[in-house]
Every structure is written in structure tokens, then in C-alpha cells.
C-alpha positions as CSV (number, residue, x, y, z in Angstrom):
1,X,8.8,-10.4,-31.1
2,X,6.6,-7.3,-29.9
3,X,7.6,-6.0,-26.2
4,X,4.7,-5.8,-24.3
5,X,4.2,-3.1,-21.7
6,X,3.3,-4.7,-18.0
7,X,-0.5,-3.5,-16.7
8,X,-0.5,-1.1,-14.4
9,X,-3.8,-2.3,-12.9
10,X,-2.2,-5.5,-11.1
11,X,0.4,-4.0,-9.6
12,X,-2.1,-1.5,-8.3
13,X,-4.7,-3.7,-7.5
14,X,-1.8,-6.1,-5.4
15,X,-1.1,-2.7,-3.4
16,X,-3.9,-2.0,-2.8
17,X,-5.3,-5.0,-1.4
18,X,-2.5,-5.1,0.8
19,X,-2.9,-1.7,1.8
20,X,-6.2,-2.6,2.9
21,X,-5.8,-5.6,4.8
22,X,-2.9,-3.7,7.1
23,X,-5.3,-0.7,7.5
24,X,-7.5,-3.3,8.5
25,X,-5.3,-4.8,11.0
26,X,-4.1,-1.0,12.5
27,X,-7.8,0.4,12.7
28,X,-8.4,-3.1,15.0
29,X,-5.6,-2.5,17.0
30,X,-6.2,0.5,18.1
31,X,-9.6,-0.1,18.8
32,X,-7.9,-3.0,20.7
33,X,-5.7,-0.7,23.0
34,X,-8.0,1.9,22.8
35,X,-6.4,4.8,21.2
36,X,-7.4,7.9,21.2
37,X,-9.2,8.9,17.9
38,X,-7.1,12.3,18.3
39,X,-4.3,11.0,19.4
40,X,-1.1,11.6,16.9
41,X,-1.1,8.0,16.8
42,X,-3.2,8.0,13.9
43,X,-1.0,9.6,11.5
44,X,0.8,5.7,11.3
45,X,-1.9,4.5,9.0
46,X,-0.1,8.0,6.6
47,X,3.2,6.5,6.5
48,X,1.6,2.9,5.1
49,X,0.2,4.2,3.1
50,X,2.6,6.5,1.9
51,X,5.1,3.5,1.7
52,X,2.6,1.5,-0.2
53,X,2.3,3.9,-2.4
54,X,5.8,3.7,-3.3
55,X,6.5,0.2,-3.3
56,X,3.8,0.2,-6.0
57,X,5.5,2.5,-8.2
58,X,8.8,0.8,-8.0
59,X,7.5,-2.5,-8.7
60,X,6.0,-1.1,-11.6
61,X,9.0,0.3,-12.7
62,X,10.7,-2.5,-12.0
63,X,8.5,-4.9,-14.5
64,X,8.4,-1.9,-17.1
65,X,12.4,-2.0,-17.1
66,X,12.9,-6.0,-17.0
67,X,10.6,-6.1,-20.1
């Protein structure tokens, strides 16, 4: 039987629409609590998507090494 690579589209298209709904979710917050715009605050929507970034990749890796 032929091993068959996983796509790398789904897993990228999962994080990403996750990605978007919690960028979603931050940008109404602090709109909600009114934030600053240059407040440092901002730089939390970096370190989603930084770890969604990586969650991504080992996911993938994970279904390319269980196949």
C-alpha cells in the first residue's frame, strides 16, 4: 500500500481560521476596554499568532510522522 503524504493546506487552513476568529475576539476587546491603539498592549495579538504559527507546524509534523 502507497504512503500518502498529509496536505499541508488543511492543517493550514484549520490555523488559520482559528487564528482569525481569536484576532477577532482580541481586536473587540480592546475596542471594548478601550485600549490605546499605541499602547504595548497590542503586541498580544504577535504572540498568537506566533503560537499559532507553531502549533501549525507541529501538527503537521505530527500527521507527516504518524503516516
Amino acid at each position: 500500500m502507497e504512503n500518502v503524504a498529509p496536505s499541508p493546506s488543511s492543517v493550514a487552513i484549520k490555523w488559520a481560521l482559528i487564528g482569525f476568529f481569536v484576532s477577532i475576539v482580541i481586536t473587540y476587546a480592546f475596542q471594548l476596554l478601550n485600549v490605546d491603539v499605541n499602547s504595548p498592549v497590542k503586541y498580544i495579538s504577535y504572540v498568537f499568532f506566533i503560537a499559532f504559527l507553531l502549533l501549525g507546524q507541529k501538527e503537521f509534523k505530527d500527521k507527516l510522522g504518524a503516516s
